[in-house]
N, C-alpha and C positions, 0 to 999 in steps of 0.2 A: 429606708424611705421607699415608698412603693413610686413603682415606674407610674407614668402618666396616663397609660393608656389602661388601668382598671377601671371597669365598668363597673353599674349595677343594670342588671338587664331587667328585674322583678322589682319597681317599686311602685307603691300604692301610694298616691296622693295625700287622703287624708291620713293614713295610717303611718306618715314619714315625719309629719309638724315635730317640730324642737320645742320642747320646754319653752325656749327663750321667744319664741311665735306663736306659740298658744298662753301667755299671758298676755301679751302686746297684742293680741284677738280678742280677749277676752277683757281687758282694759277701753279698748274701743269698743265693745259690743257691750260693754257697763253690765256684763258676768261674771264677778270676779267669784261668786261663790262656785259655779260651778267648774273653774279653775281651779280652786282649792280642793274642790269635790277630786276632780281629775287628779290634782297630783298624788294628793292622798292615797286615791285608790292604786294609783300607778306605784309608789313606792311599796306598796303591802306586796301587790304583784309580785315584783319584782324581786321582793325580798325572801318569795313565799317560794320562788322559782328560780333557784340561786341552785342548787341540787336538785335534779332532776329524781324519784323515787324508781327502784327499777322495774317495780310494776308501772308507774308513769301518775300525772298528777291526779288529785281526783279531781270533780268534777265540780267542785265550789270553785275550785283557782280555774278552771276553764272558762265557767262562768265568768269572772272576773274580768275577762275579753272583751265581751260584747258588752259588758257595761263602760270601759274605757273607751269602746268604740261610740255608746250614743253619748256620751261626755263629749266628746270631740265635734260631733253634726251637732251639738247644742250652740258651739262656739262660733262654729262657721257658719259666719247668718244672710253674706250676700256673696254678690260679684267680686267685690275687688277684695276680699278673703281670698277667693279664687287664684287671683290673680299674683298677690300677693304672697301666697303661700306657695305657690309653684316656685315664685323665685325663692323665697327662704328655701324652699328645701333643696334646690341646687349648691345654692347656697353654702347648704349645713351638710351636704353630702360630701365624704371623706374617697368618693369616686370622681373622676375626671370626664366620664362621660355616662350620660344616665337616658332610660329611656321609661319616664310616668306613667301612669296609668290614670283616668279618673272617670268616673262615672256620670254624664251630663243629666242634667235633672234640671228643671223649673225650680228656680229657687228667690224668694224678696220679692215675688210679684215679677220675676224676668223668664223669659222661655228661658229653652234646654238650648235653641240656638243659642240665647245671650250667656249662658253657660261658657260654651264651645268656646266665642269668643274671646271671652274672658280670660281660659285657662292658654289659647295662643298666643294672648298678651301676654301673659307670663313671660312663657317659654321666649316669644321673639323679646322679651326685655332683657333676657342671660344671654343671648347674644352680643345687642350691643352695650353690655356692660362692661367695662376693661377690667375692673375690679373684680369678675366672675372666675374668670380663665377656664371654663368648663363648658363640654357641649351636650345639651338636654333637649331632647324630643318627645312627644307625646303619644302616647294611644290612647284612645277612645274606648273605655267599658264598655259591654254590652252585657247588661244583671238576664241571665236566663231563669230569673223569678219574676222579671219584668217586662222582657221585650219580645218581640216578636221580628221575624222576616223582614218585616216593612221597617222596624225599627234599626237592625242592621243596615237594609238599600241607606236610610238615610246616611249613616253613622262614615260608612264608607263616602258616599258622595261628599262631605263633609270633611274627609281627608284626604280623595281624591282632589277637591280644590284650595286644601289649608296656603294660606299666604305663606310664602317664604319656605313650603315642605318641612313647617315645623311639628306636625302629626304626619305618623310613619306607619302606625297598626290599627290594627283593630283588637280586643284583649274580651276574651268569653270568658265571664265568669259569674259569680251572685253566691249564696248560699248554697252548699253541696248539697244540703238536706232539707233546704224548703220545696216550696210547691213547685214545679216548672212549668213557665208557657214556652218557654224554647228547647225542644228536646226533639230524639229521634230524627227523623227523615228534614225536619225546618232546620234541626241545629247542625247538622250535614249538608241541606242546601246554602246555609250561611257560609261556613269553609269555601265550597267550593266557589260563591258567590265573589268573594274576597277576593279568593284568588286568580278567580277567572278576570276582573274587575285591576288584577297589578296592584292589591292592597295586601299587605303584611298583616299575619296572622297570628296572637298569642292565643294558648286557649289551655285554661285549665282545667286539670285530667285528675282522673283518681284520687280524688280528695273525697271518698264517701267510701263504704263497705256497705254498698245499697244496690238492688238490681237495677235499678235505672241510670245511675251511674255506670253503671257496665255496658247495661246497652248502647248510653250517650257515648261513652269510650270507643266502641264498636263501631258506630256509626262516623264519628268521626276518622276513625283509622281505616272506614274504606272511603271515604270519600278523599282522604290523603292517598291513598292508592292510589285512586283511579287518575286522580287528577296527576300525580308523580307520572304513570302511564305515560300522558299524554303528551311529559316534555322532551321537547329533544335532548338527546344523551351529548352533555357538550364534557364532559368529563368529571362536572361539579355536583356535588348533592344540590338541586334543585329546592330543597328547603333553609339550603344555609343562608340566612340572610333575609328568608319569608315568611316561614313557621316557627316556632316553640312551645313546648308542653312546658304546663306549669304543674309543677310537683309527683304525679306521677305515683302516686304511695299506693294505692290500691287497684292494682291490677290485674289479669291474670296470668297464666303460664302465656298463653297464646296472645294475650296485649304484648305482653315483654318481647315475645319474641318476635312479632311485627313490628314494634316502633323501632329495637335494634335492625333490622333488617332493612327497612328502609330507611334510617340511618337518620330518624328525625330528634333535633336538639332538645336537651331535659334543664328545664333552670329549676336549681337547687336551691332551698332557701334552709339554711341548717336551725336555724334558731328560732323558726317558724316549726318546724316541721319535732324539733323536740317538746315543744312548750305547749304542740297539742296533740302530744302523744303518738305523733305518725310517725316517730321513731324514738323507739327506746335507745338508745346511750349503747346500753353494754348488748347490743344486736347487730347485726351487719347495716345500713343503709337501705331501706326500701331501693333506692331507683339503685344501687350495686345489681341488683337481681334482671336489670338492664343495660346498663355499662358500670365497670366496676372500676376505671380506670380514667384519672383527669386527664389522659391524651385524647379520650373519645370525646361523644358529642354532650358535654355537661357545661353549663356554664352555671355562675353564681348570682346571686338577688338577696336584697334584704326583706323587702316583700311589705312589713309595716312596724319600721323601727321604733317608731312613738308608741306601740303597744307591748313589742316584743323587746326590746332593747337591744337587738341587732345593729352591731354597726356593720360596715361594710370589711373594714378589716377584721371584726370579728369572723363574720361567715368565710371570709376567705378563709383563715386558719383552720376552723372547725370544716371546712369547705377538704381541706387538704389532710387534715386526721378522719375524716371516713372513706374516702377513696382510694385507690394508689398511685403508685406514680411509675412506672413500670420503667418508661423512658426516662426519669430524675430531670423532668422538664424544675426548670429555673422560676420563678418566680415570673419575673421580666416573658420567658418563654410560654407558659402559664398564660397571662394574662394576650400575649400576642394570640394564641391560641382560640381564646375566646373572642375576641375580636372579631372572630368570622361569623358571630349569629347573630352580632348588632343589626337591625335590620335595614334594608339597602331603602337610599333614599330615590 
């Protein structure tokens, strides 16, 4: 039995719904065909990606993603989807403590605030549920296909006064390889906006083999510099507990060795990162070529179990056969370990 205190620190909102909440969505939103449609394709998926190839999948089952994915925004058609699906997925999570991700957006005729709201309700309803026994926090997307500056000041002010400190982050991310309006010098004033600002920062890194993803990487990792600079040396890595790189696969000799150096945390997602080829199986671990060791700064995530079939104790396992264990930390030790990059509230 896993100890209580396993996390997932990587999970994506829409991309987490259970089977058993995407029909009971889709029953009330009177779609049930494209329910059908969904599970359909999701079992081919799944079945298609059962054995990894060692050249990696091709590129029709990759495909195959982003159509499970607008299957799923088909479903979700208002507010209290929102709301509701937040607590299902605490819910149906096989972690004890979780921290969501979700991207706010005008949705049924409601703003992006009525968004915001909505997914707070959630989260403070796994509170005071008795029946939950698990603790869930939010972060706020920010799509860098979508936003801008001003779209983060808001994002943040919005979690600087969540009720209850039920939003903890702020979370950079969108499509690795579409167009960007937040990039360079705006996606480097964001960080350090955040965190000048005492808001928690996820941001995801290296998920392109694109020059502007490198730049954005670059950018990012000095404006973590500078800002690391500037705090006082109280003996603690200053980012545990503020910042996290999400994935981390395509980076260079000189990223790797600046994020290990200043000693900034990597969430892992294993069964993301096989199923779109950003690691082959029978290869070492992209972030190993960063920290090669679950004593260092790695922690684990599912990321988007509804599309990937990640559960949380899968990635752990799979989490624990690509890294090593140098110290034969305990499982219970393990999970204490990670416990230090949950983000401070």
């Amino acid at each position: 039995m896993f100890e209580k205190n396993k996390s997932d620190l990587h999970c994506h909102l829409n991309g987490s719904f259970s089977l058993e909440f995407l029909k009971q969505l889709a029953e009330k939103n009177e779609c049930m065909d494209v329910y059908a449609t969904y599970e359909k394709l999701r079992q081919e998926y799944l079945e298609a990606t059962k054995e990894q190839p060692s050249s990696g999948y091709p590129k029709k089952i990759i495909d195959m993603i982003w159509g499970l994915f607008g299957l799923i925004h088909k479903m979700v058609q208002d507010l209290d989807d929102i709301t509701q699906g937040t607590i299902a997925v605490v819910k149906n999570s096989q972690a004890k403590y979780l921290e969501i991700r979700t991207t706010p957006k005008a949705i049924s005729g409601k703003s992006r605030d009525d968004y915001i709201d909505a997914f707070e309700a959630g989260l403070n309803a796994t509170k005071i549920d008795a029946t939950i026994n698990k603790t869930a926090y939010g972060l706020l997307s920010l799509d860098r296909t979508l936003h801008s500056v001003e779209d983060a000041a808001d994002f943040i002010q919005r979690i600087l006064i969540s009720p209850n400190k039920v939003l903890v982050g702020l979370d950079v991310s969108g499509n690795p390889l579409g167009k960007r309006t937040l990039f360079g010098k705006d996606l480097a004033t964001v960080v350090t906006m955040a965190l000048e600002s005492n808001v928690n920062i996820a941001i995801h890194m290296g998920e392109s083999n694109t020059d502007i993803e490198k730049q954005d990487t670059d950018a990012v990792l000095n404006a973590l510099e500078q800002w690391k600079q500037k705090q006082p040396n109280a003996g603690k890595n200053p980012f545990f507990g503020r910042v996290r790189l999400g994935h981390c696969i395509y980076l260079t000799q000189e990223q790797q060795e600046k994020i290990h150096t200043l000693g900034l945390p990597i969430e892992v997602c294993p069964t993301c990162h096989k199923k779109l080829n950003w690691h082959l199986e029978e290869t070492p671990h992209p972030v190993a070529s960063v920290y090669s060791d679950i004593n260092q700064n790695l922690v684990v995530g599912t990321d988007d179990d509804a599309i990937f079939g990640g559960s949380m104790d899968n990635e752990f396992n799979d989490f624990l056969r690509f890294f090593k264990n140098g110290n034969n930390l305990s499982r219970k030790e393990l999970k204490t370990h990670q416990s230090q990059f949950r983000f401070e509230m």
